[in-house]
C-alpha positions as YAML, in Angstrom:
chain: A
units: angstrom
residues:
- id: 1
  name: UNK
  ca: [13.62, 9.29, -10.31]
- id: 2
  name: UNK
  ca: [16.91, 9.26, -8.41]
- id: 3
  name: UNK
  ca: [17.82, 7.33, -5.35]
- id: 4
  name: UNK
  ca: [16.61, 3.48, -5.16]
- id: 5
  name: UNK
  ca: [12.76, 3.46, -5.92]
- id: 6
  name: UNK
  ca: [12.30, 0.18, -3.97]
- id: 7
  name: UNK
  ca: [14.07, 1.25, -1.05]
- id: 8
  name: UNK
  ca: [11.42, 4.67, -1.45]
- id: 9
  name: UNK
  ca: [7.87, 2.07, -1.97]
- id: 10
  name: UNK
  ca: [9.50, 0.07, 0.99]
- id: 11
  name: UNK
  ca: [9.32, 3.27, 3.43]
- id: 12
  name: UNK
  ca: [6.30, 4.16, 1.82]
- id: 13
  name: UNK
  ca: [4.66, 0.82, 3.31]
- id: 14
  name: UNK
  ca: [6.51, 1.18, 6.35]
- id: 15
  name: UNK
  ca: [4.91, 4.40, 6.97]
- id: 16
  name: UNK
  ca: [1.48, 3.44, 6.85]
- id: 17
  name: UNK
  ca: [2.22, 0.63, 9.02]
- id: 18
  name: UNK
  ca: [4.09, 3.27, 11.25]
- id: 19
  name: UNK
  ca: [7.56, 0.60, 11.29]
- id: 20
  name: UNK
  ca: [10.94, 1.37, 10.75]
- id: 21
  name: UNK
  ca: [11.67, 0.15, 7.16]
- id: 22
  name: UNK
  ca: [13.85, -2.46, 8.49]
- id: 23
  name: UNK
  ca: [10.35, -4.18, 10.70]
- id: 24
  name: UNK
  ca: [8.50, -4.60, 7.99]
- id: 25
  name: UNK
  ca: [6.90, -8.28, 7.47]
- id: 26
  name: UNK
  ca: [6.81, -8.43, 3.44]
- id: 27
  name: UNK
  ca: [9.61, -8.47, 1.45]
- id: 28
  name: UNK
  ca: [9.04, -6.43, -2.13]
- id: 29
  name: UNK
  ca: [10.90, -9.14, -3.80]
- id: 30
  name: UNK
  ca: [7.98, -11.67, -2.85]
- id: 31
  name: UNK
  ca: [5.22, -9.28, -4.74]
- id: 32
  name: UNK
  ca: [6.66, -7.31, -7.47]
- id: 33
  name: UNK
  ca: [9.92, -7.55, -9.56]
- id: 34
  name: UNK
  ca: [12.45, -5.07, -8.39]
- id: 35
  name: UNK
  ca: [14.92, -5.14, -11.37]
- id: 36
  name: UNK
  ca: [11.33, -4.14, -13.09]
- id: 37
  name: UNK
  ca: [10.83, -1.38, -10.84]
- id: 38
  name: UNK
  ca: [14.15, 0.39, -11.21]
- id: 39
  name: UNK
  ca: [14.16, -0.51, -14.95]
- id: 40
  name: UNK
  ca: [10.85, 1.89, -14.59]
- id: 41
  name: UNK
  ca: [12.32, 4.56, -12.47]
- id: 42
  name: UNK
  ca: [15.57, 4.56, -15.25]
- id: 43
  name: UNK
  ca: [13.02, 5.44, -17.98]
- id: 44
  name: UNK
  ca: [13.11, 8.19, -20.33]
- id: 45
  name: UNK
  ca: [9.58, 9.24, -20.49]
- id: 46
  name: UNK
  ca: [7.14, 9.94, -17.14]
- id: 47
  name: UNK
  ca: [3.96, 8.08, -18.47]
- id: 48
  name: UNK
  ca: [3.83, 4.91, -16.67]
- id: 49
  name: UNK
  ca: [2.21, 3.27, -13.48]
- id: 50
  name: UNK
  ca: [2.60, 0.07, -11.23]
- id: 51
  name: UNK
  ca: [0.34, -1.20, -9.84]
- id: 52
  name: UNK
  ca: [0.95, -4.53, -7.53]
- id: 53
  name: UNK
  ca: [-0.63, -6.26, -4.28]
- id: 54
  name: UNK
  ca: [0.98, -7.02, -1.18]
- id: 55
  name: UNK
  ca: [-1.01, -9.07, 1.55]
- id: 56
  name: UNK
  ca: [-2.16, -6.23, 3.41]
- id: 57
  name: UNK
  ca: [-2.10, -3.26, 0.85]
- id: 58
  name: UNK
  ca: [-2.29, -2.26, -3.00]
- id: 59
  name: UNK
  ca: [0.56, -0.47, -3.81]
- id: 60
  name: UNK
  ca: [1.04, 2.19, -7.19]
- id: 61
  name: UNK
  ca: [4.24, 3.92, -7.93]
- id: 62
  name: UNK
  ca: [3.52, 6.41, -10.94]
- id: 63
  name: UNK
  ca: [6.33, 8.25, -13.50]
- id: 64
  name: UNK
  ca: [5.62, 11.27, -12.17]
- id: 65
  name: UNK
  ca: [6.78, 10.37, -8.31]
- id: 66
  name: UNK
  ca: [3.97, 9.73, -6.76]
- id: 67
  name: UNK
  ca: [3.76, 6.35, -4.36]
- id: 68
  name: UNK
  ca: [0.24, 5.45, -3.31]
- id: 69
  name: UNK
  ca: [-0.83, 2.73, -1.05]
- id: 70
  name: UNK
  ca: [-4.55, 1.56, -0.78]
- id: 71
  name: UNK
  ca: [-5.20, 4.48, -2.77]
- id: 72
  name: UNK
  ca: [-3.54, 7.35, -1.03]
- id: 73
  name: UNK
  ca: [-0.57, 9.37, -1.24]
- id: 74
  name: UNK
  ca: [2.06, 8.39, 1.03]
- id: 75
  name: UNK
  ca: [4.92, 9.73, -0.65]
- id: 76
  name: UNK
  ca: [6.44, 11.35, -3.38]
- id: 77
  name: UNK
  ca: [9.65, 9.46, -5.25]
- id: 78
  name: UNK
  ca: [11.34, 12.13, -6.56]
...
């Protein structure tokens, strides 16, 4: 996955709470480990999935690109 994967699941919520990326009221930092996530993004192989809670949503970011929140696709990473 290129470009900064948090930056990507931060638009993604953004998005579906139709904000600028900047207005959004949860910080990823609070809810999920973001040296994790871009140790996951640098990773050789495609076959893993994250799956964390913020206080309004459930996020999942998959190997393959694909950034879900409550279940649906909101974006795709790659």
């Amino acid at each position: 996955m290129t470009a900064d994967l948090t930056e990507k699941i931060a638009r993604a919520l953004a998005d579906v709470k139709s904000v600028d990326p900047e207005e959004l009221d949860v910080s990823l930092e609070n809810h999920v480990s973001t040296d994790a996530v871009r140790n996951l993004a640098s990773h050789d192989s495609d076959s893993w999935r994250l799956q964390f809670e913020t206080p309004d949503h459930v996020v999942e970011v998959t190997g393959t690109g694909r950034i879900l929140v409550d279940g649906e696709t909101v974006r795709e990473a790659r």
